[in-house]
C-alpha positions as protocol buffer text, in pm:
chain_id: "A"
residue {
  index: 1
  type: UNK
  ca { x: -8043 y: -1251 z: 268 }
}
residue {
  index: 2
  type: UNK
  ca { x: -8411 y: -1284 z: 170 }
}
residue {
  index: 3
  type: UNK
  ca { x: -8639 y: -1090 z: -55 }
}
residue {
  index: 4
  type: UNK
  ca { x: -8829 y: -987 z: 294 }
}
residue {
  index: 5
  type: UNK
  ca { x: -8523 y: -875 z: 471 }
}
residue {
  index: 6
  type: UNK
  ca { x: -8381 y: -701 z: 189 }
}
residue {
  index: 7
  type: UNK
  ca { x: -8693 y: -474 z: 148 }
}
residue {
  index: 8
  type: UNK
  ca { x: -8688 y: -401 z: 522 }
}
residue {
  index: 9
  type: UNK
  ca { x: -8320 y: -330 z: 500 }
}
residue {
  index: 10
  type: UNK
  ca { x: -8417 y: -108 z: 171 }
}
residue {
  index: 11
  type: UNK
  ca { x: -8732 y: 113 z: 380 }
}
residue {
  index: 12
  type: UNK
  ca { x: -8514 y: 132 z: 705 }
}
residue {
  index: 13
  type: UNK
  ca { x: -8271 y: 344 z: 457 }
}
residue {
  index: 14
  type: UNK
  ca { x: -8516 y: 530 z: 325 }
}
residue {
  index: 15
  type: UNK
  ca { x: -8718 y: 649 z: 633 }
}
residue {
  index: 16
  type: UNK
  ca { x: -8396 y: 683 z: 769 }
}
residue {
  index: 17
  type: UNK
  ca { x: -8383 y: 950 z: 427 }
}
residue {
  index: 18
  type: UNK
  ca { x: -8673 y: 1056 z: 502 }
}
residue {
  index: 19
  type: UNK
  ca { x: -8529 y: 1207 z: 850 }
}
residue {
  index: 20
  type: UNK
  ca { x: -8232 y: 1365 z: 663 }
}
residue {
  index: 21
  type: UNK
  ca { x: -8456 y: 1554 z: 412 }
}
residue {
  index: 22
  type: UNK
  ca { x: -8661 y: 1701 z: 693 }
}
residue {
  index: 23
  type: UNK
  ca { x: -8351 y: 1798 z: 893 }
}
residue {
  index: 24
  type: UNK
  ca { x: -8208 y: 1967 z: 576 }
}
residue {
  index: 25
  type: UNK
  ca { x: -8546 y: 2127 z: 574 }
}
residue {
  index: 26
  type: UNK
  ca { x: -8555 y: 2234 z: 890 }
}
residue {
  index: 27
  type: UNK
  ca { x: -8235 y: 2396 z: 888 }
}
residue {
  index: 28
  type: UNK
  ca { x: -8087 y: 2492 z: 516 }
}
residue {
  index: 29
  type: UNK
  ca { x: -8382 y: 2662 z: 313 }
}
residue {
  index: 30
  type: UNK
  ca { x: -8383 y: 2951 z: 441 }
}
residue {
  index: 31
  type: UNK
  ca { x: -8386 y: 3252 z: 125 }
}
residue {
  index: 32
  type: UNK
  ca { x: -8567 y: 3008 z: -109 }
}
residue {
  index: 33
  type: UNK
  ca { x: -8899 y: 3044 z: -241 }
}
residue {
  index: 34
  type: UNK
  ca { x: -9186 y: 2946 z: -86 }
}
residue {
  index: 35
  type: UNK
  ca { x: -9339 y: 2749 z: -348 }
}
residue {
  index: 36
  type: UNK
  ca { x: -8964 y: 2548 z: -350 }
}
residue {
  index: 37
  type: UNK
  ca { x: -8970 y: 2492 z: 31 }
}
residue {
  index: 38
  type: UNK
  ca { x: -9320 y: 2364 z: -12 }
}
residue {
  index: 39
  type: UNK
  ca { x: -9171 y: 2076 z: -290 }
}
residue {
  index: 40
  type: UNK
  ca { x: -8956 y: 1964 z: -80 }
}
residue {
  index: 41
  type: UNK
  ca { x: -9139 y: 1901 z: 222 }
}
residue {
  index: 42
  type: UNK
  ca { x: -9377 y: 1735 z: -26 }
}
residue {
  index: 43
  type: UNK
  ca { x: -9141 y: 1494 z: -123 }
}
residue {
  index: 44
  type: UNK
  ca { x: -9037 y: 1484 z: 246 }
}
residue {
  index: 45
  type: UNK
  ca { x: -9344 y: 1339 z: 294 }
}
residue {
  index: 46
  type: UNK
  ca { x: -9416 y: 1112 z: 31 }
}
residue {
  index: 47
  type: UNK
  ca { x: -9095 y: 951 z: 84 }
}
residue {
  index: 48
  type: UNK
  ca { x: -9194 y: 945 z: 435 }
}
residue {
  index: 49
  type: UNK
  ca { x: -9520 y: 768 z: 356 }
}
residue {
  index: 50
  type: UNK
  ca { x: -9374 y: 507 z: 146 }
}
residue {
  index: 51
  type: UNK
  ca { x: -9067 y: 388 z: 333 }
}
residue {
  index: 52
  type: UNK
  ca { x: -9342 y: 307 z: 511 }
}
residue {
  index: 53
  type: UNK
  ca { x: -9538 y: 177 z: 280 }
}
residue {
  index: 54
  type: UNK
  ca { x: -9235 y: -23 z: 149 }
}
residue {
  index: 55
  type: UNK
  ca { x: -9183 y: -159 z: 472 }
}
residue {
  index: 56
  type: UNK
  ca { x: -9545 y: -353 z: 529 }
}
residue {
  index: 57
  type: UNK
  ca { x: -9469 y: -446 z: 166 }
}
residue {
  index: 58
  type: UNK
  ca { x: -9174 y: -647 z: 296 }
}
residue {
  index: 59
  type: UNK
  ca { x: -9370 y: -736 z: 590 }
}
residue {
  index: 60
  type: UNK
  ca { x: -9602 y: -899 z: 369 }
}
residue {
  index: 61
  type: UNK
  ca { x: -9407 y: -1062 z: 99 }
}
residue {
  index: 62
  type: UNK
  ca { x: -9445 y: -1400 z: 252 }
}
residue {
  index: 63
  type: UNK
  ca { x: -9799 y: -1385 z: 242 }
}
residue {
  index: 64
  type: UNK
  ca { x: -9854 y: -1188 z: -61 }
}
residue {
  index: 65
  type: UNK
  ca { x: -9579 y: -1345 z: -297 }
}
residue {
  index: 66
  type: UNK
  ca { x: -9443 y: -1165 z: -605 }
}
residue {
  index: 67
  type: UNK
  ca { x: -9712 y: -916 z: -600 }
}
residue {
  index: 68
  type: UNK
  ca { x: -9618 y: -807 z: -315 }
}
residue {
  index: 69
  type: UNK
  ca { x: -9257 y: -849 z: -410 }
}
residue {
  index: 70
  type: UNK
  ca { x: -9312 y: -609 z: -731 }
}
residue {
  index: 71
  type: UNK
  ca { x: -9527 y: -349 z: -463 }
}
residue {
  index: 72
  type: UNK
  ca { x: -9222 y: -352 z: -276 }
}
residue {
  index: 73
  type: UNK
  ca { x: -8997 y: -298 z: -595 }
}
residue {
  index: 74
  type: UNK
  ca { x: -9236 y: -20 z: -733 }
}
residue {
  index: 75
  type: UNK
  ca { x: -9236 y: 130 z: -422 }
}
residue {
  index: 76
  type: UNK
  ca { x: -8837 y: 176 z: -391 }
}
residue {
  index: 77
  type: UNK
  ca { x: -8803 y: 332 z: -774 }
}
residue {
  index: 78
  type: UNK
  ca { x: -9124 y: 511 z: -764 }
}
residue {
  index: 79
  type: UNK
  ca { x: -8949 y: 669 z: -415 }
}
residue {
  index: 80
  type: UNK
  ca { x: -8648 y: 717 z: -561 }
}
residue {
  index: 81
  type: UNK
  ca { x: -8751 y: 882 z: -898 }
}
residue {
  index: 82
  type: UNK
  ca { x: -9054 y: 1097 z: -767 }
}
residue {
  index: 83
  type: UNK
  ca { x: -8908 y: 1210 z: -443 }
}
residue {
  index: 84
  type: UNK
  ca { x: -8562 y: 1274 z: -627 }
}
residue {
  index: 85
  type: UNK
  ca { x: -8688 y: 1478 z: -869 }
}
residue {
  index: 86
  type: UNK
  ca { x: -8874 y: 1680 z: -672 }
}
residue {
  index: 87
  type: UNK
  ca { x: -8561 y: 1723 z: -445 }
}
residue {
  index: 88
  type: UNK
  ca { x: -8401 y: 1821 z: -724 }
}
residue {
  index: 89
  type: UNK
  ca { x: -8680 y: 2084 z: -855 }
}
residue {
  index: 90
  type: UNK
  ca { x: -8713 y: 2223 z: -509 }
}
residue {
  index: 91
  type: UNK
  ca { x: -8333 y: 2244 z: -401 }
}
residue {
  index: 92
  type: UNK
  ca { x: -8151 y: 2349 z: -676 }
}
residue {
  index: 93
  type: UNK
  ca { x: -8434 y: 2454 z: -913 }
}
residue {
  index: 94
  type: UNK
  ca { x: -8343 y: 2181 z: -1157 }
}
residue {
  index: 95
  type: UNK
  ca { x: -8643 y: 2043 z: -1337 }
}
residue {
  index: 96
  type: UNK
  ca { x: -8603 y: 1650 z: -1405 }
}
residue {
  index: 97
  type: UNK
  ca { x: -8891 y: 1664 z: -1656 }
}
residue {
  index: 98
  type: UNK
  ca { x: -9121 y: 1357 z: -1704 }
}
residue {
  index: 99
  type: UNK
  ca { x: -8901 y: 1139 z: -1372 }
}
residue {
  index: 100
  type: UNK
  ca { x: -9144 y: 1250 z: -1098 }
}
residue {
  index: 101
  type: UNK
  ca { x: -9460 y: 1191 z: -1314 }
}
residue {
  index: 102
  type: UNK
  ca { x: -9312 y: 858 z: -1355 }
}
residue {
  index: 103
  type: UNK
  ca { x: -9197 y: 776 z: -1006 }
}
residue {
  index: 104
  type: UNK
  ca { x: -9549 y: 902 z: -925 }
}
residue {
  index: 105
  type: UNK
  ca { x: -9727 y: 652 z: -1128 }
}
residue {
  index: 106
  type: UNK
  ca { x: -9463 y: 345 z: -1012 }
}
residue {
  index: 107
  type: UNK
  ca { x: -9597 y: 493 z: -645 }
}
residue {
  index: 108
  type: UNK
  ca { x: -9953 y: 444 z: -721 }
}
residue {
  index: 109
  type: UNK
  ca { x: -9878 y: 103 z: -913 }
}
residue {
  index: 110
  type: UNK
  ca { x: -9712 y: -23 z: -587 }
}
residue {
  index: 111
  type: UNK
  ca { x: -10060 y: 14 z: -409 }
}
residue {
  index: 112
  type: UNK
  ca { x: -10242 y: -156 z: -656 }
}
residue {
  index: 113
  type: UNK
  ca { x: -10009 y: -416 z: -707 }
}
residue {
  index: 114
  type: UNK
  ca { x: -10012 y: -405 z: -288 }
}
residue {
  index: 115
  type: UNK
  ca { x: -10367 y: -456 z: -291 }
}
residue {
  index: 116
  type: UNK
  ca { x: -10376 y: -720 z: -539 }
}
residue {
  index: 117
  type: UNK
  ca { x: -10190 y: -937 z: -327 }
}
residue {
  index: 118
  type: UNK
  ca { x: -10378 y: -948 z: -69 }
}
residue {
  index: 119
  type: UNK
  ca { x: -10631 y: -1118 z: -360 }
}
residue {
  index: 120
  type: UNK
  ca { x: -10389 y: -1387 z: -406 }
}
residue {
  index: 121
  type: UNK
  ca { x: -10293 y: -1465 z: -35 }
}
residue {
  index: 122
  type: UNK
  ca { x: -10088 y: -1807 z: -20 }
}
């Protein structure tokens, strides 16, 4: 399987994530905090936002090359780190220290590194 399919593969699980989050959302946070309830559906919707992002990353890979390769690949960990630890802040009050900073900075490197390619079109 290609480095294009793969990514697709890759943001079809996470929207698909995505969907799951807001379900548990919807239906099991009832009796926590406010301010918890609001972190998740924050990272509810940055992980939203970027599977989608992640896919028109793999969308674009053949045009964009190994930028957009590495956009796709900051994309995935910044999703995965950022989103997880706030998950984990807002769900079960756990506090993942400097991983969502860092996930968040991988997210905005993936849209730089996104726009970049479009500099370097094949």
């Amino acid at each position: 399987m290609d480095g294009q399919r793969v990514w697709a593969l890759l943001a079809g699980v996470a929207g698909c994530g995505a969907v799951a989050m807001a379900a548990v959302g919807a239906h099991a946070l009832q009796g926590l905090p406010e301010a918890r309830i609001a972190m998740v559906r924050s990272g509810i919707q940055m992980q939203g936002w970027h599977a989608l992002a992640l896919f028109g990353a793999a969308l674009w890979v053949p045009q964009g090359g190994v930028l957009a390769q590495l956009a796709a690949g900051a994309f995935l960990v910044g999703m995965l780190l950022f989103c997880g630890a706030v998950y984990a802040h807002g769900l079960a009050d756990v506090s993942l220290g400097m991983v969502a900073p860092t996930g968040g900075t991988l997210l905005m490197l993936g849209w730089l590194l996104l726009g970049a390619s479009a500099l370097r079109v094949r």
